[in-house]
MARFI-39229 format. One line per 10 residues: their letters; for each residue x, y, z of N, C-alpha, C, O. Coordinates in steps of 0.02 Angstrom, whole numbers. Example, Ala and Ser with C-alpha at 12.3 -4.5 7.8 and 13.67 -1.06 7.14 Angstrom:
2
as = 660/-284/390/615/-225/390/660/-165/390/712/-166/423 | 642/-112/354/684/-53/357/645/2/394/670/57/402
//
This chain:
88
xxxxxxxxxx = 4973/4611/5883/4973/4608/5811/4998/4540/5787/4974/4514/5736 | 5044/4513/5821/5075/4456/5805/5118/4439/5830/5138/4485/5865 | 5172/4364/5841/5167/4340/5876/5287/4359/5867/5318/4364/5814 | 5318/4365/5942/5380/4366/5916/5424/4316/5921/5424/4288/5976 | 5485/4284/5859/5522/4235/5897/5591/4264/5894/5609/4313/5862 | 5635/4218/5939/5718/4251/5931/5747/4182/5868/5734/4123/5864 | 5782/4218/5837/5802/4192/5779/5873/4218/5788/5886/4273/5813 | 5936/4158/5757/5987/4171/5752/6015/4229/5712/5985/4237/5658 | 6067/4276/5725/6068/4337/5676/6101/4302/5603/6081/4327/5550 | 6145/4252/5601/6136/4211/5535/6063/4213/5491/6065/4209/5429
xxxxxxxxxx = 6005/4221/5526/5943/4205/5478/5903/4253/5476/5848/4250/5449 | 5937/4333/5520/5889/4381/5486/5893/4398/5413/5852/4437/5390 | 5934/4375/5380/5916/4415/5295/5854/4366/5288/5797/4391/5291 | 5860/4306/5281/5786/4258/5289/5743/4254/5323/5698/4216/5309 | 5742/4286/5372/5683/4333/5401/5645/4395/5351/5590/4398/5324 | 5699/4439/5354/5675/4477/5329/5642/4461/5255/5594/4497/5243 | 5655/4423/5213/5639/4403/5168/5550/4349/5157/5511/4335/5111 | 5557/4334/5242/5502/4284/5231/5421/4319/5261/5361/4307/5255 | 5469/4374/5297/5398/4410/5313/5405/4501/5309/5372/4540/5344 | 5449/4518/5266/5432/4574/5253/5408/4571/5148/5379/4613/5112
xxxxxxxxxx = 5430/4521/5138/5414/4521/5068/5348/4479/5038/5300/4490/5000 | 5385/4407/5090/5326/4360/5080/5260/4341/5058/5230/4308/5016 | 5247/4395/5131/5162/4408/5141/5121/4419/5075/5072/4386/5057 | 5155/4483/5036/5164/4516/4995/5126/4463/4918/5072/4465/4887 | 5189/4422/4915/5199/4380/4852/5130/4321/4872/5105/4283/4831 | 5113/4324/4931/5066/4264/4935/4991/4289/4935/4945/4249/4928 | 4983/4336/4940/4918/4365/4939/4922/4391/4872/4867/4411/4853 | 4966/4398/4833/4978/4415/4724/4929/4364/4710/4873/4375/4689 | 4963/4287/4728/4956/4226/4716/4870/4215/4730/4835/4186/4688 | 4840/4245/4803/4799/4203/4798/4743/4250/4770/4690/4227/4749
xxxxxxxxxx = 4758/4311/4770/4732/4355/4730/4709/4331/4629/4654/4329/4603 | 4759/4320/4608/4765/4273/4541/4724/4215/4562/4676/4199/4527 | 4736/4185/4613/4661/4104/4610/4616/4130/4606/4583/4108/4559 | 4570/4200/4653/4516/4217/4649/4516/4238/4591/4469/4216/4557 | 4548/4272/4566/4519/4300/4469/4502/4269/4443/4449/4277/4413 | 4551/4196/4437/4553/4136/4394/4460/4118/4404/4416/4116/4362 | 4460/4107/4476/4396/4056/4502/4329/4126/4462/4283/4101/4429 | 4330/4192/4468/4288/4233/4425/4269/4221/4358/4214/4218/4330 | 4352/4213/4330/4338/4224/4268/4307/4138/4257/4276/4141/4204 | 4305/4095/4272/4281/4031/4245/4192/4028/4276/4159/3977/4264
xxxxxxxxxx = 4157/4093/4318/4103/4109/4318/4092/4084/4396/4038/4058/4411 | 4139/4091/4441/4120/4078/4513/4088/4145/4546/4091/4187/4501 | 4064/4171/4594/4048/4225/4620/4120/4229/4666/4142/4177/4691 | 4145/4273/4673/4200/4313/4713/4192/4282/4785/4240/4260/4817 | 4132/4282/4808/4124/4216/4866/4156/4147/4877/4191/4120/4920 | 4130/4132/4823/4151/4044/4802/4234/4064/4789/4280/4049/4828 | 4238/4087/4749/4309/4093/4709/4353/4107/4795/4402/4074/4813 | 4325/4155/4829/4385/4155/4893/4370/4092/4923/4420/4067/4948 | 4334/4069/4927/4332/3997/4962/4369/3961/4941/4416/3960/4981 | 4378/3927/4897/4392/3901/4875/4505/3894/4849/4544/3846/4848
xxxxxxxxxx = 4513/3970/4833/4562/3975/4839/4620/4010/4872/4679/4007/4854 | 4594/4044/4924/4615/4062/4983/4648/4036/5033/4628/3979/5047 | 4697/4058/5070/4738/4059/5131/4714/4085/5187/4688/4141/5183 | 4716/4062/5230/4679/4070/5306/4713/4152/5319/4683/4173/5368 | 4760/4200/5297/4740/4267/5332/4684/4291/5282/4651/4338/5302 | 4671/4269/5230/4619/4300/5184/4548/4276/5212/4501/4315/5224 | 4548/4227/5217/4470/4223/5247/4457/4240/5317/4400/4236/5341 | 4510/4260/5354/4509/4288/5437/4494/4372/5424/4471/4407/5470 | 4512/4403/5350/4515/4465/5330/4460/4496/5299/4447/4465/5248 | 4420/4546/5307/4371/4582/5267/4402/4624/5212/4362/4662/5186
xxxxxxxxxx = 4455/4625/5191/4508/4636/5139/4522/4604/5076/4560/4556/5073 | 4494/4628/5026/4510/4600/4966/4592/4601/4988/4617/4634/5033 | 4635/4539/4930/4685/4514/4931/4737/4586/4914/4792/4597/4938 | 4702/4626/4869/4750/4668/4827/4752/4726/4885/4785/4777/4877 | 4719/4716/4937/4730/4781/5011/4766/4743/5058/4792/4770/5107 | 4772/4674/5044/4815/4661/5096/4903/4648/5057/4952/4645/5095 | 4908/4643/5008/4979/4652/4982/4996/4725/4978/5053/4746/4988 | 4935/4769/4961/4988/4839/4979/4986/4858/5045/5018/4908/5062 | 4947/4823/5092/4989/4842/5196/5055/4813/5173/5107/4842/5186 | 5054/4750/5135/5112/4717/5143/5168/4754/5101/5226/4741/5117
xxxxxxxxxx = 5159/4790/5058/5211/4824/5034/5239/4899/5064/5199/4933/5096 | 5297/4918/5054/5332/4955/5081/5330/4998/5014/5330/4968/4960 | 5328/5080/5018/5362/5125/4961/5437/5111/4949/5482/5112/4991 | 5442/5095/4872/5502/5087/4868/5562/5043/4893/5623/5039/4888 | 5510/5014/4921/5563/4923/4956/5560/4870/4903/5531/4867/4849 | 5591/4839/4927/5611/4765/4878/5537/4731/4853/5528/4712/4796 | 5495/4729/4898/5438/4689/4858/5393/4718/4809/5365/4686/4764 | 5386/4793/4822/5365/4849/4763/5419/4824/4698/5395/4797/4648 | 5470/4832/4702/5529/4826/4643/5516/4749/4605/5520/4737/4545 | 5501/4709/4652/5517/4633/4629/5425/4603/4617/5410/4551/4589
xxxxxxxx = 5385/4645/4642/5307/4650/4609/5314/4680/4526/5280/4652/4482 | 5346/4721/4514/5336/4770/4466/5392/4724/4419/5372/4709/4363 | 5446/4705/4436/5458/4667/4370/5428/4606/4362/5418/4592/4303 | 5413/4573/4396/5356/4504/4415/5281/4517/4353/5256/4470/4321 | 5261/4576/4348/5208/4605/4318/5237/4623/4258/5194/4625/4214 | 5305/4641/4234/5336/4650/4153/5356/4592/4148/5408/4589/4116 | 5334/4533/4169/5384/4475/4145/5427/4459/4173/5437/4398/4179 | 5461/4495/4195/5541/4487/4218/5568/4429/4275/5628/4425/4290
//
């Protein structure tokens, strides 16, 4: 599935932060470029081309199926998606 490294226990909270939430917040992001690239009249093709990250174009997954693998029920990136989406 992927690949493991040993990391000092000083840097698991930043671990955990960079790839249990991360993933999450970056596929929001590139999810929003492809809308953007739609709404200015690209085809959903072009638009992922164009503004996409290499797990998205390795993926047959619209962006918005791969942030909810990436989200957890009720974990931090559900909580910090949902105020992210009121503004907050």
């Amino acid at each position: 599935m992927g690949r493991t490294v040993r990391i000092e226990e000083r840097l698991m909270d930043a671990a955990t932060a960079m790839n249990g939430c991360g993933p999450a917040y970056v596929y929001r992001m590139v999810e929003a470029w492809i809308d953007a690239g739609i709404k200015v009249r690209f085809s959903y093709e072009v638009a992922r081309t164009l503004g996409a990250a290499a797990p998205v174009l390795a993926s047959e997954e619209h962006p918005a199926a791969l942030k909810t693998a990436a989200t957890a029920p009720a974990g931090c990136t559900i909580v910090r998606a949902v105020l992210a989406a009121a503004g907050a």
